[in-house]
N, C-alpha and C positions, 0 to 999 in steps of 0.2 A: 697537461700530461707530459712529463717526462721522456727525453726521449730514449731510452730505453723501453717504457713503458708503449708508446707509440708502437715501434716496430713490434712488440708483441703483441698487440692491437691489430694490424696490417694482416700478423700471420694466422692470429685468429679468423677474422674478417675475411681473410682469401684463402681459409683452409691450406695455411701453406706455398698456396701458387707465386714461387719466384718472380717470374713475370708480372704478374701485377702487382706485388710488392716494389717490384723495385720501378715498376712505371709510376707509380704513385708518391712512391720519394722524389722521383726525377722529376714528377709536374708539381711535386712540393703542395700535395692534397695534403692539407690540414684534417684530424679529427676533432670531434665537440671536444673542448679544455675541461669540462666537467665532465666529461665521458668515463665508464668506469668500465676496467677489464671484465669480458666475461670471464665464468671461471674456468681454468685449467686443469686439469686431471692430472698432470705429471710435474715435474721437476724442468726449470727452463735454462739454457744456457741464449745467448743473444753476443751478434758481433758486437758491439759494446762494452761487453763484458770484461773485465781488468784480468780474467781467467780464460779468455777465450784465446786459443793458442795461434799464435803470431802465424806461424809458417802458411794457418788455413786463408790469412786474408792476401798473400801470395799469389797464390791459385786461381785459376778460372771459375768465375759463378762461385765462389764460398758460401759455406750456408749461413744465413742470416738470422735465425733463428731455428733453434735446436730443443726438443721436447724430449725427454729421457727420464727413465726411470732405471736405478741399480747406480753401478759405480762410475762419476763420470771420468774421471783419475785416467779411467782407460783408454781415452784418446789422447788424451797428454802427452804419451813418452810412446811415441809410434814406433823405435826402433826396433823394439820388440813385437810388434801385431804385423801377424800373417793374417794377408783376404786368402780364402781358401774358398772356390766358387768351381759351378759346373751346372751338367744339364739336369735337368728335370727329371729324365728319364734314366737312370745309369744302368748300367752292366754290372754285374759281380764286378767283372774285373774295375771298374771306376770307384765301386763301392771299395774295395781290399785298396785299392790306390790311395785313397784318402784316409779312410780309417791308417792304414800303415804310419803313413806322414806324419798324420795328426799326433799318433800315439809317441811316435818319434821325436817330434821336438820338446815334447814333453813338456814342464812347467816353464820353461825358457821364453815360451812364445805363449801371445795372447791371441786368441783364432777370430777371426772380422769374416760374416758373410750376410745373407741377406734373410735368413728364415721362409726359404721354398721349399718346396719339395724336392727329394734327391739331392743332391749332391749337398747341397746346402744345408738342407739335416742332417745327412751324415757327420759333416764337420761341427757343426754346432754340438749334436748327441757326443761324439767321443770326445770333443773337448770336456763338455762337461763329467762323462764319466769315469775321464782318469784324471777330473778335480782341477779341470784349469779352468783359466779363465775365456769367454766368448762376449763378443758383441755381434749384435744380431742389429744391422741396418734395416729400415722397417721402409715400405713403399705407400705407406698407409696409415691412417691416423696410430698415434704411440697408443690407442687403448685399446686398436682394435688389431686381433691377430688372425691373419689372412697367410697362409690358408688355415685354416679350422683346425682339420687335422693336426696341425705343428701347437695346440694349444699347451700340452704338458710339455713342450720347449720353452714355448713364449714364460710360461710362467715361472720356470729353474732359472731362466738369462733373467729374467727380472729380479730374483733373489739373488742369484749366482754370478751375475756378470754386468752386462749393460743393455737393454733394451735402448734406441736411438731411431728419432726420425725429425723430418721436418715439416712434417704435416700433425697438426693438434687432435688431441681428443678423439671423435670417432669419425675423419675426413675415411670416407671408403679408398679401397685400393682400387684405381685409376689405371687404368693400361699403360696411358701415355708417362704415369709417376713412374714406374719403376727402370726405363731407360737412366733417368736424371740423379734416381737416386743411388745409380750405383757409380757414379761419380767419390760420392760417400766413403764405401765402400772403399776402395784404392784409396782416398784421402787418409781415411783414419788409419792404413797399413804401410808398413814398413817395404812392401812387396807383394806380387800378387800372385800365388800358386793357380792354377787352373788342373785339376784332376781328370776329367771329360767333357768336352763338349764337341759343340757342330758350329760348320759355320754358320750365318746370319742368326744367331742367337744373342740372347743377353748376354752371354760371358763373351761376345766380339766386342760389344759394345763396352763393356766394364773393360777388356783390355786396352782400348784405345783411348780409355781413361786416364787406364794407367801408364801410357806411353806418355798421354798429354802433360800427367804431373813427374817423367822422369822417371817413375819407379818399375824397378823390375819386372819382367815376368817368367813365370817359372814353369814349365810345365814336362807334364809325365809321358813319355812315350807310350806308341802302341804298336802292335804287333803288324807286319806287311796287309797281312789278309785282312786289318779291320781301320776300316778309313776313322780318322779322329781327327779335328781342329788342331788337339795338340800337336801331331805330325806338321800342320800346314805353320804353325806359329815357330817350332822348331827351326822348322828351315827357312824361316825368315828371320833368325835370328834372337829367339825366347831360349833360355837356358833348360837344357835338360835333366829335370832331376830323376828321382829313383828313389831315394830315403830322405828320414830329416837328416841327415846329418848335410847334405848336399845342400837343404835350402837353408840353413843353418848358416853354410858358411856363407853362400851370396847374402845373407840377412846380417852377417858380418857380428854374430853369436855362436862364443864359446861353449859347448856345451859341456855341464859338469861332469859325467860321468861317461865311458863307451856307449853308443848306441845296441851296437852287439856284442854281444858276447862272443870270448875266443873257446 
């Protein structure tokens, strides 16, 4: 067995689990030589790979193998993908926050989140239907879409954009998966907008991501009377935006036309 083939062996074998992947390289566990792949359900990329992009094996923990389906191109040229992330639960006002954004950077920007509920669908849903492009980081096998409800997402980023995960076929969504996976998430993006949240949430955790790989963070204010993360990240020093044209320029993109009209 090859080793490329190996390590996509490993990740089937350990449904993904970094940690024993990479303990198993390091005690230099051999598989049977005659051993044959199971099969895959999706499209693979592997650190190996002569197309696997330089900058990710950089990084802290890079993913070592990669399951996707749709267009993989779109991690490639990250200076263009905005993560656009948030809570679960949104407010109008979190929902019009993003939606706004989103519609504003417009075809310039390629949108990276995780396919949850709220916030996360928001960005994904308008990306797609003013016909740009989205990747949706998966916490869960690449065939299986968690939550349920986001089903007619999961399936338009599959035609339309990129579905991506590090976990094979149908590994279930794992509690402790989606902390690590949204490492991902900030990796494959240029920058990380944040529209709502709270603190001790996934979107703290995805921010400290993105401090760890250097990349920015962006986030939207909120009004005195309504306590928000984004206020606590502000004053620690995250950039405040307000429209895309704001996260445009810290994303260091021209944009072709005015945002608003005079």
């Amino acid at each position: 067995m090859k080793p490329r083939e190996h390590l996509i062996y490993l990740a089937l074998k350990f449904n993904g689990d970094y940690r024993r992947i990479m303990e198993t390289i390091h005690n230099k566990d051999c598989v049977i030589e005659d051993e044959e792949l199971p099969p895959i359900h999706s499209e693979v990329m592997t650190f190996l790979d002569d197309d696997y992009p330089e900058e990710f094996k950089k990084q802290p923990q890079p993913p070592l193998v990669l399951f996707y389906k749709g267009d993989i191109s779109l991690i490639k040229n990250r200076k263009n993908n905005l993560a656009v992330i948030g809570t679960r639960k949104p407010t109008t006002y979190g929902l019009y926050a993003t939606e706004k954004i989103v519609k504003e950077v417009g075809k310039n920007v390629v949108i990276v989140s995780g396919l949850a509920k709220g916030i996360d669908r928001c960005a994904h849903e308008c990306a797609l239907n003013n016909h740009n492009k989205t990747i949706a980081v998966l916490g869960c096998g690449i065939n299986v879409c968690y939550p349920e409800e986001n089903k007619d997402i999961y399936e338009r980023i599959a035609n339309e954009g990129l579905l991506i995960s590090e976990y094979p076929n149908l590994t279930p969504p794992i509690p402790e998966h989606f902390p690590f996976r949204n490492r991902l998430i900030t990796l494959f993006s240029n920058a990380l907008l944040i529209t709502q949240a709270y603190a001790r949430s996934g979107t703290s955790i995805t921010a400290n991501w993105a401090l760890t790989q250097s990349k920015d963070v962006l986030c939207v204010p909120y009004p005195l009377y309504s306590y928000s993360f984004c206020n606590d990240l502000i004053q620690h020093g995250a950039a405040l935006v307000t429209n895309g044209q704001d996260v445009l320029l810290w994303m260091g993109i021209e944009k072709d036309e005015p945002i608003f009209e005079n």
